[in-house]
TIRO-2110 file (N, C-alpha, C; in Angstrom, 1 decimal):
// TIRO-2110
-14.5, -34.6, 72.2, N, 1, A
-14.5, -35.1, 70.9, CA, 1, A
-14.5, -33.9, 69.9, C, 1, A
-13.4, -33.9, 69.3, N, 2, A
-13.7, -32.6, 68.0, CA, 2, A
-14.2, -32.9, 66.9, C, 2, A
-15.2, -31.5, 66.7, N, 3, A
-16.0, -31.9, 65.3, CA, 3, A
-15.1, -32.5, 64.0, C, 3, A
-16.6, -33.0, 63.6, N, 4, A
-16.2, -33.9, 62.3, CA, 4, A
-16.6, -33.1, 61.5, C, 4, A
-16.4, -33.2, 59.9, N, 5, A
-17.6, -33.1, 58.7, CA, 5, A
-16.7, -33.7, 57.4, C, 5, A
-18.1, -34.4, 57.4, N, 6, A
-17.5, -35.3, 56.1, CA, 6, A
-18.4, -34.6, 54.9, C, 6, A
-17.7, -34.4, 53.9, N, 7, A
-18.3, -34.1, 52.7, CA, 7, A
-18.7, -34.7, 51.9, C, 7, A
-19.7, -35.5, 51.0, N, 8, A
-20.3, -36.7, 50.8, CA, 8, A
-19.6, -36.2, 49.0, C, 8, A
-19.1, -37.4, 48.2, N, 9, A
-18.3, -37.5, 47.1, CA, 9, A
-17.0, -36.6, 47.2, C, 9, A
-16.4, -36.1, 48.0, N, 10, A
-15.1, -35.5, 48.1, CA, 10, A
-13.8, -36.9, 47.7, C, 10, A
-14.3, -37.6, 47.3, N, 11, A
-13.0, -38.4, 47.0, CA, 11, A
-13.5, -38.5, 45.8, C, 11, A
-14.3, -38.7, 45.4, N, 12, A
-14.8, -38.9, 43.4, CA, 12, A
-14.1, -37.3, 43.0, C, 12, A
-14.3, -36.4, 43.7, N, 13, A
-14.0, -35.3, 43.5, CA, 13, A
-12.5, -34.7, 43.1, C, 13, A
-11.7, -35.7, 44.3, N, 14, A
-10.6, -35.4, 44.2, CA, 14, A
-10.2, -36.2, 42.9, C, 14, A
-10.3, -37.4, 42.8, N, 15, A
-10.2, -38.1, 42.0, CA, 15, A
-10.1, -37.6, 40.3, C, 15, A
-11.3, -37.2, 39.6, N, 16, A
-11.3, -36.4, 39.2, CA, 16, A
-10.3, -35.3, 38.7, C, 16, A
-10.2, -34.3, 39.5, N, 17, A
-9.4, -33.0, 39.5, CA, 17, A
-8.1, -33.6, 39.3, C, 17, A
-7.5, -35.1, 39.5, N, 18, A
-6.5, -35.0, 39.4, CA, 18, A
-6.1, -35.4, 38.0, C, 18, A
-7.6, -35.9, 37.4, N, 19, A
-7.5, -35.9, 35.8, CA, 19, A
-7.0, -35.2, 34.8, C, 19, A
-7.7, -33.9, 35.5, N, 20, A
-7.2, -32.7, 34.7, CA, 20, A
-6.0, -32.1, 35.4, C, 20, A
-5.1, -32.7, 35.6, N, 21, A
-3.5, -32.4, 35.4, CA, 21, A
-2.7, -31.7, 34.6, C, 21, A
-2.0, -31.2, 34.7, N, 22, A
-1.1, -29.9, 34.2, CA, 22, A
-1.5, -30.6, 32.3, C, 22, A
-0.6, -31.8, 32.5, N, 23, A
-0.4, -32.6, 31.2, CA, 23, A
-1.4, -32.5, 30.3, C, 23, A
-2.4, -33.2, 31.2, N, 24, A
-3.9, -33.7, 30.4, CA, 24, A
-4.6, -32.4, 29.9, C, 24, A
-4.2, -31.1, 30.7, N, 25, A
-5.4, -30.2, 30.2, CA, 25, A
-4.7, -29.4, 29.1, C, 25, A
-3.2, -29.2, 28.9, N, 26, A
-2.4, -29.0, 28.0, CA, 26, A
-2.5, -29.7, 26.5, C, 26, A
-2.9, -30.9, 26.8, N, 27, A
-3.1, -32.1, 25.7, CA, 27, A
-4.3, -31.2, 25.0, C, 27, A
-5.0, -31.6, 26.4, N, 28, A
-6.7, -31.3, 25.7, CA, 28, A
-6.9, -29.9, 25.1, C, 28, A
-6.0, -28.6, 25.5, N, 29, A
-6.4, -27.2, 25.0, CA, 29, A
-5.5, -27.3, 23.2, C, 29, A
-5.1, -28.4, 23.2, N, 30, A
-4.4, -28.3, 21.7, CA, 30, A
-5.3, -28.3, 20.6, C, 30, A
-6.7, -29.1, 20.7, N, 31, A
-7.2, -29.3, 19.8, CA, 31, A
-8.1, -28.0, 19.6, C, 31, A
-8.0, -27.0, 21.0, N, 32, A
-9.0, -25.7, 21.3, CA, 32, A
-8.0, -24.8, 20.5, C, 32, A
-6.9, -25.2, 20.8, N, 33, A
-5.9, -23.6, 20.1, CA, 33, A
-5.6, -23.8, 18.2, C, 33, A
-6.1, -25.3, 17.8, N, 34, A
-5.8, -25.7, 16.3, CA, 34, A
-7.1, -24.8, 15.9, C, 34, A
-8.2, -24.9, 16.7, N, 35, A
-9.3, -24.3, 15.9, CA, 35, A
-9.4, -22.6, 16.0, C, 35, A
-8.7, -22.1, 16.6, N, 36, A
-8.7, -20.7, 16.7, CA, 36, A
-7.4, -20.5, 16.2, C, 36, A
-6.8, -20.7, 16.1, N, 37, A
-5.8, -20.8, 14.9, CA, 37, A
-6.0, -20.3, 13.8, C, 37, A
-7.1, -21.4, 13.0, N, 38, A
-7.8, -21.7, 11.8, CA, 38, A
-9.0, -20.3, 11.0, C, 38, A
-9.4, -20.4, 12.9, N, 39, A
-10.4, -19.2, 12.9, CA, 39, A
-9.7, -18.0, 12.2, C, 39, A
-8.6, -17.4, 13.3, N, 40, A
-7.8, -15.9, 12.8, CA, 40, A
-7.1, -16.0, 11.9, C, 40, A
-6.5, -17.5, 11.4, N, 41, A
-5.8, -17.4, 9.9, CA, 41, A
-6.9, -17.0, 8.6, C, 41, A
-8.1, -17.7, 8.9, N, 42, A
-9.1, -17.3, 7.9, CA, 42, A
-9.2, -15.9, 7.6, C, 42, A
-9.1, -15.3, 9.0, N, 43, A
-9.7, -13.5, 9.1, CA, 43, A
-8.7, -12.5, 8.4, C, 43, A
-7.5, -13.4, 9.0, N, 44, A
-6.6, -12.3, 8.1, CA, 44, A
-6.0, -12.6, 7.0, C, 44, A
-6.2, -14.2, 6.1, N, 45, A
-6.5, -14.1, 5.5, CA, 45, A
-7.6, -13.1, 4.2, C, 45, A
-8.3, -13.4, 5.1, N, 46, A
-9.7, -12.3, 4.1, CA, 46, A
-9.3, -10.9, 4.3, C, 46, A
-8.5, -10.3, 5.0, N, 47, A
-8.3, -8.6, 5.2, CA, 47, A
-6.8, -8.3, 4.0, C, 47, A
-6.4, -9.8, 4.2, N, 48, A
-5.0, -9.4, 3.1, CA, 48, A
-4.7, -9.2, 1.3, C, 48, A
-4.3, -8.3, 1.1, N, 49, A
-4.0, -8.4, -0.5, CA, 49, A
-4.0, -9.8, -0.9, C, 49, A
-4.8, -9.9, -1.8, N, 50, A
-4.3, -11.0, -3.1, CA, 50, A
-3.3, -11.7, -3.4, C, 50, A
-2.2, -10.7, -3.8, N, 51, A
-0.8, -11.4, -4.1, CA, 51, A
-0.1, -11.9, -2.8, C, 51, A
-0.8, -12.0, -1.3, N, 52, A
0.2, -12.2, -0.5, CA, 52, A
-0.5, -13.1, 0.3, C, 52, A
-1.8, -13.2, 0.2, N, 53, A
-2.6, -14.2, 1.0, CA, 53, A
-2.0, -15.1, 1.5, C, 53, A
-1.3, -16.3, 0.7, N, 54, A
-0.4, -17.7, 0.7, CA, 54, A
0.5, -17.4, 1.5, C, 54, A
0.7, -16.3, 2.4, N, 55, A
2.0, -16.4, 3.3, CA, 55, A
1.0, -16.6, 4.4, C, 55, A
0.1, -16.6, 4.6, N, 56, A
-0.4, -16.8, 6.3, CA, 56, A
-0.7, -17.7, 6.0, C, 56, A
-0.3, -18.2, 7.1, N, 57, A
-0.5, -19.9, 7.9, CA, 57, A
-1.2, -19.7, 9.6, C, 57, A
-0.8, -21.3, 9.9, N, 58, A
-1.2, -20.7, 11.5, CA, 58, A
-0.7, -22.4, 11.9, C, 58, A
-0.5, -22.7, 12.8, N, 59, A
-0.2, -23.8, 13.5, CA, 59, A
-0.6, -23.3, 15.0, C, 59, A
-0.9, -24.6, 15.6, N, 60, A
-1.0, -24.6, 17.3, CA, 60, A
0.0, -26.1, 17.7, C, 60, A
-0.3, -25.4, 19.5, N, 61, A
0.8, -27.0, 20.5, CA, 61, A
-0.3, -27.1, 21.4, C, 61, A
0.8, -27.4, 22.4, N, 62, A
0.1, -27.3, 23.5, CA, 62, A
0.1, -25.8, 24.2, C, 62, A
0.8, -25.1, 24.0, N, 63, A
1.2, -23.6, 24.5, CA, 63, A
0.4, -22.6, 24.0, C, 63, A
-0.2, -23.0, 22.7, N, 64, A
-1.5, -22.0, 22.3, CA, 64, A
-1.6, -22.0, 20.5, C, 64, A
-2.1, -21.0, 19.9, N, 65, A
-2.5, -20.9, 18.5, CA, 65, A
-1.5, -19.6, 18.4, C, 65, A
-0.7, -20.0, 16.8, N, 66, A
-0.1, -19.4, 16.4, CA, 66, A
-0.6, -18.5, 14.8, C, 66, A
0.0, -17.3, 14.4, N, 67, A
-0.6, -17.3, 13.1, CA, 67, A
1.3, -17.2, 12.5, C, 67, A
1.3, -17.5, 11.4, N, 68, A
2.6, -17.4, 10.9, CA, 68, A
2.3, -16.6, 9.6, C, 68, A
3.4, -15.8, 9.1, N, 69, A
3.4, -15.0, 8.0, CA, 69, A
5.0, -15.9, 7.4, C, 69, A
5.2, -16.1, 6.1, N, 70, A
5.7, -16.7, 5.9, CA, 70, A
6.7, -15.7, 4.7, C, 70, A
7.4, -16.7, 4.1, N, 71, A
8.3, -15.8, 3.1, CA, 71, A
7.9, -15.9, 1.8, C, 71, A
7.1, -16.4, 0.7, N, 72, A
6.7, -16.5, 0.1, CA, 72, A
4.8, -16.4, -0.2, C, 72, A
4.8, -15.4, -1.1, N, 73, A
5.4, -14.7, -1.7, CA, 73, A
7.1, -13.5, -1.3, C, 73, A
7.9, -13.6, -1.6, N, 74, A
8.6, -12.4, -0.5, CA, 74, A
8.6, -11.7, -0.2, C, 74, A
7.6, -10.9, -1.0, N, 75, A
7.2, -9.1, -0.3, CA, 75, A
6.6, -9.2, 0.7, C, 75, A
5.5, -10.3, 1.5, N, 76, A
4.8, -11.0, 1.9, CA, 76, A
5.4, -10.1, 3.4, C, 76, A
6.5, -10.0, 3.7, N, 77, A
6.7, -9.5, 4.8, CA, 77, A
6.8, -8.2, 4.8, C, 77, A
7.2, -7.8, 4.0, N, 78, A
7.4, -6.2, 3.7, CA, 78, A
6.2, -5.5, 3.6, C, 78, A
4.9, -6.4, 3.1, N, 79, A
4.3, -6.0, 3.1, CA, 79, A
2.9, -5.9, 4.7, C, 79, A
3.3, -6.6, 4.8, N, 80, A
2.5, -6.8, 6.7, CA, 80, A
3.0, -6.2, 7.4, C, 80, A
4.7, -6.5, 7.6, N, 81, A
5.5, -5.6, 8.8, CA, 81, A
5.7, -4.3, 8.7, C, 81, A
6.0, -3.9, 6.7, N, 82, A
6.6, -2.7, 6.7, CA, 82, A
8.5, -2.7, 6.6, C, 82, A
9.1, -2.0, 6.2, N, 83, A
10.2, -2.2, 6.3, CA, 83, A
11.0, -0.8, 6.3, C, 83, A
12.6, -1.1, 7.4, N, 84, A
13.2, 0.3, 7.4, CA, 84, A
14.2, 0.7, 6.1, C, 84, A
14.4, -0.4, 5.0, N, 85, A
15.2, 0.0, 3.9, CA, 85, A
14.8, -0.6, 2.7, C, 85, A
15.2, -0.5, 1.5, N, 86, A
15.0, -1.2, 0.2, CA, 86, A
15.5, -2.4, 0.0, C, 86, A
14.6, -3.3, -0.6, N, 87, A
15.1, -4.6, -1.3, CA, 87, A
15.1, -4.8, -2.2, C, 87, A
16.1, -5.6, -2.7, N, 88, A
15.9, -6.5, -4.4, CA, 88, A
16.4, -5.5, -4.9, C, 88, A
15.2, -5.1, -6.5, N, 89, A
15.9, -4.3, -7.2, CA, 89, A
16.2, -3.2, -6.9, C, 89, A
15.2, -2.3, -5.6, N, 90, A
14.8, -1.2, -5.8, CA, 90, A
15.9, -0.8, -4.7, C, 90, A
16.3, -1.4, -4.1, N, 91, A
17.9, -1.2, -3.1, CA, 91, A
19.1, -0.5, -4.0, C, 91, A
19.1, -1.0, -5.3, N, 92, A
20.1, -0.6, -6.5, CA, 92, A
20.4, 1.0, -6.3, C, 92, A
21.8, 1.5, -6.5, N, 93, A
22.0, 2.8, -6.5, CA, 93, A
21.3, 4.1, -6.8, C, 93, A
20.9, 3.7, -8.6, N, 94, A
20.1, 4.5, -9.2, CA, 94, A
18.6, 4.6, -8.3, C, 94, A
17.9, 4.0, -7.4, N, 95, A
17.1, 4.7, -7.0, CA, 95, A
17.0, 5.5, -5.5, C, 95, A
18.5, 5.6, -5.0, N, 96, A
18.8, 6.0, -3.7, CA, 96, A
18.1, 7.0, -3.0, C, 96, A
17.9, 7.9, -4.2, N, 97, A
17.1, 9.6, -3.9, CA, 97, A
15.8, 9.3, -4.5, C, 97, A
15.4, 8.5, -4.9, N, 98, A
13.7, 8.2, -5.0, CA, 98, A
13.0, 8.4, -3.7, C, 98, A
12.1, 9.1, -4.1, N, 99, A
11.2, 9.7, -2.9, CA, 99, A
10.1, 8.6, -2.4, C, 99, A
9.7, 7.8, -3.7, N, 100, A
9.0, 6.5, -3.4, CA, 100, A
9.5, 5.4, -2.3, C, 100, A
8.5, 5.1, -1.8, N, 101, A
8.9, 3.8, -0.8, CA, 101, A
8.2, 1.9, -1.0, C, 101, A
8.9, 1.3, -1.0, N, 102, A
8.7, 0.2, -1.2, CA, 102, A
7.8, -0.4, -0.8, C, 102, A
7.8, -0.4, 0.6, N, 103, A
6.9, -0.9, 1.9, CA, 103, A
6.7, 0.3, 2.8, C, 103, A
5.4, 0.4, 3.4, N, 104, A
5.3, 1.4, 4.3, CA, 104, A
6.1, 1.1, 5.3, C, 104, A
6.0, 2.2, 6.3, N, 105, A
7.2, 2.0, 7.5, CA, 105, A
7.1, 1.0, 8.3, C, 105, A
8.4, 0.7, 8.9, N, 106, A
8.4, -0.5, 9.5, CA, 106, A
7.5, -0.8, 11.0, C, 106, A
6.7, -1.3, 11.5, N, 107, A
6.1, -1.5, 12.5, CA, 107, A
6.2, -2.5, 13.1, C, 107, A
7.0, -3.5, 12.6, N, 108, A
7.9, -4.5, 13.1, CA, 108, A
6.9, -5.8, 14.0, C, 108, A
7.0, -7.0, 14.2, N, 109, A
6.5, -8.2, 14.5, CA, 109, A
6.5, -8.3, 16.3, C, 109, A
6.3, -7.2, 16.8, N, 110, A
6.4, -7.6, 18.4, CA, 110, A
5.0, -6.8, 18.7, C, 110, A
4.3, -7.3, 18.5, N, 111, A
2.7, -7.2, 19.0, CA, 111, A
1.5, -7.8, 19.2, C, 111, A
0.9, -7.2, 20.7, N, 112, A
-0.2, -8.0, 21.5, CA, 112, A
-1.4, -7.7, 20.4, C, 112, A
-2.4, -8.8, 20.0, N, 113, A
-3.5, -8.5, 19.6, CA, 113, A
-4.6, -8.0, 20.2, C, 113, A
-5.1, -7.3, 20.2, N, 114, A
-6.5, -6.5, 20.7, CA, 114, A
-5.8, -5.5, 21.0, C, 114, A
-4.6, -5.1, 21.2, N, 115, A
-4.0, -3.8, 21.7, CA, 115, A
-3.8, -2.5, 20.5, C, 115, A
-4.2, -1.0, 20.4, N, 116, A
-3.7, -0.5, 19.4, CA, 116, A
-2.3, -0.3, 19.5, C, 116, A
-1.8, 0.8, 18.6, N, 117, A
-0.7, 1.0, 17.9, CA, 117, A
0.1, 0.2, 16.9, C, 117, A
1.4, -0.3, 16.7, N, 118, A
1.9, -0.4, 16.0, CA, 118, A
1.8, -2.4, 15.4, C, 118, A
0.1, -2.3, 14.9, N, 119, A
0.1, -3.4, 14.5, CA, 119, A
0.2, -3.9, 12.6, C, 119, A
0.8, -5.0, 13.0, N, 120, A
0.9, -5.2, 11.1, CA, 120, A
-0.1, -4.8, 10.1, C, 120, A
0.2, -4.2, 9.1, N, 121, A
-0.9, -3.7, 8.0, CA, 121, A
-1.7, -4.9, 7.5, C, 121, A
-2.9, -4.9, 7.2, N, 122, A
-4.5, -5.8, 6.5, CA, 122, A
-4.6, -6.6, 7.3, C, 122, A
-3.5, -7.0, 8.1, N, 123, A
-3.9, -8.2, 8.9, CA, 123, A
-4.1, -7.8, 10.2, C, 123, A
-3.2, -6.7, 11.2, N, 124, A
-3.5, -6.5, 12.3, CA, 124, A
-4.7, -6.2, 13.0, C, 124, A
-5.7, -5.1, 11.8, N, 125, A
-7.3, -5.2, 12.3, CA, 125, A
-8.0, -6.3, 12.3, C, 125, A
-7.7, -7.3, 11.3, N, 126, A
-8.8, -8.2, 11.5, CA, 126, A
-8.1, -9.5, 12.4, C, 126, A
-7.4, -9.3, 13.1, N, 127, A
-7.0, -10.1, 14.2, CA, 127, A
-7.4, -9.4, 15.4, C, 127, A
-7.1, -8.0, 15.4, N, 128, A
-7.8, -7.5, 16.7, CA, 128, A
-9.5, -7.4, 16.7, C, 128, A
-10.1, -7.4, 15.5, N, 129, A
-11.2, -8.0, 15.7, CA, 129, A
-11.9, -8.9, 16.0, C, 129, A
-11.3, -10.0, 16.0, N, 130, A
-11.3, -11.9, 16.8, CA, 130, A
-11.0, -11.6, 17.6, C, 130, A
-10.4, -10.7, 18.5, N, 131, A
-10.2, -10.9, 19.8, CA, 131, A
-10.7, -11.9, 20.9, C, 131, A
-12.5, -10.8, 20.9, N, 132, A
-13.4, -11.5, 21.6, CA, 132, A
-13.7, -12.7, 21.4, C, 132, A
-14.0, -13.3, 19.9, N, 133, A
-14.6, -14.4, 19.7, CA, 133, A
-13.6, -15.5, 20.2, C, 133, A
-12.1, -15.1, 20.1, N, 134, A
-11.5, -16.3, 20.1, CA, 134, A
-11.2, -16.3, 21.8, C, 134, A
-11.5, -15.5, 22.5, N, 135, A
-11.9, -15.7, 24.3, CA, 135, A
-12.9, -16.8, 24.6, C, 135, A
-13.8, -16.3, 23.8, N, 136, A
-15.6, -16.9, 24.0, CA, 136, A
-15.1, -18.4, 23.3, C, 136, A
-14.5, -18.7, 22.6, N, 137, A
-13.8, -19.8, 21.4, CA, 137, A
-12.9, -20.7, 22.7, C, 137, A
-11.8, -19.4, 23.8, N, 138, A
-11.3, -20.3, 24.5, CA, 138, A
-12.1, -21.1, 25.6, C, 138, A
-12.9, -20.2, 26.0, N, 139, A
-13.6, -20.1, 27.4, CA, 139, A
-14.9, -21.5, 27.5, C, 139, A
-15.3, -21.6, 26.0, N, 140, A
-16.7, -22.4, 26.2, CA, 140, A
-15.6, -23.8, 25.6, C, 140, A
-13.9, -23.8, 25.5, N, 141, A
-12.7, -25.2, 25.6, CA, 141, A
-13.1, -25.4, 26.6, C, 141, A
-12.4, -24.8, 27.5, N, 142, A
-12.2, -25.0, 29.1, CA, 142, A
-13.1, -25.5, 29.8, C, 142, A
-14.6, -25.1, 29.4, N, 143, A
-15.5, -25.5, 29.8, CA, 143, A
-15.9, -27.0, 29.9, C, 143, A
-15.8, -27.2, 28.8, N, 144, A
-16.1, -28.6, 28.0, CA, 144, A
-14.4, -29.9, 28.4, C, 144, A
-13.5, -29.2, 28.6, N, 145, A
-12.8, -30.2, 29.5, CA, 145, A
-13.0, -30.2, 30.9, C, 145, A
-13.4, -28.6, 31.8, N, 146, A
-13.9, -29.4, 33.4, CA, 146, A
-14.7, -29.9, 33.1, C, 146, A
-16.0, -29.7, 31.9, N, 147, A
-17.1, -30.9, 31.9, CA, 147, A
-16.8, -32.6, 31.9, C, 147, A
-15.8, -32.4, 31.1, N, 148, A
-15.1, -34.1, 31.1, CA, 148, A
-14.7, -35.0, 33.0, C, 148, A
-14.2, -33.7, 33.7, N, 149, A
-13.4, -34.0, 35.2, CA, 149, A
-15.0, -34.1, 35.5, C, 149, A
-16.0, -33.3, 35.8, N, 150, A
-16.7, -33.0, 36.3, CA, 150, A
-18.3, -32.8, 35.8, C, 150, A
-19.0, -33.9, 35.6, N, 151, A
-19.9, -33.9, 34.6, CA, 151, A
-21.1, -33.4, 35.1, C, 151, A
-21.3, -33.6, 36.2, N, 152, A
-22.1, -32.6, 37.1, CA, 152, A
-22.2, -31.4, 37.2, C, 152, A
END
């Protein structure tokens, strides 16, 4: 006779685990990624000029938390990203050989947060400073939905 072993609640168990399914835990981390969202829109909010504040936003899905910079005010970008040429008026011929620059240099919109180099101006520090919190923000989500599978 070959050994047995039965594992006592392995079917509540499985049961369970199958709750938190791809779907369900995607559902459930939306309401985790709206609040960290909200968090780093605040932050960089607070690190950004006055006149441009009203362009950060932030939305979340199921895929995670987004921050958005928007177009209005319109310098609003020029002024976070930086830019490689003149706009509006100051594009006009008569200032071609002006030594002044509109927007510092361009550092452009393709960057990891917590990483240095080439991140957006007022806002890029105080996003890489959330870093951690918004880990500890994801980590104590996750938690609280296996607690739902798994209450034990």
């Amino acid at each position: 006779m070959a050994p047995q072993v039965e594992i006592q609640g392995l079917a509540d168990f499985r049961r369970e685990l199958r709750k938190l399914d791809d779907r369900a835990l995607r559902n459930g981390l939306t309401p985790i990624y709206r609040d960290i969202a909200k968090l780093v829109k605040e932050r960089a909010k607070g690190a950004a000029p006055g006149d441009v504040k009203s362009a950060i936003g932030h939305r979340a899905n199921r895929r995670g938390a987004f921050i958005t910079v928007g177009g209005r005010p319109p310098r609003a970008l020029g002024v976070f990203f930086g830019a490689k040429g003149r706009f509006g008026w100051y594009r006009a011929g008569r200032y071609q050989r002006s030594q002044g620059r509109q927007f510092e240099p361009w550092v452009g919109n393709q960057w990891d947060p917590g990483e240095g180099g080439a991140e957006p101006y007022f806002i890029g520090p105080a996003i890489n400073a959330s870093v951690d919190e918004v880990l500890e923000k994801m980590a104590d989500g996750i938690e609280d939905l296996a607690r739902r599978a798994f209450p034990n």
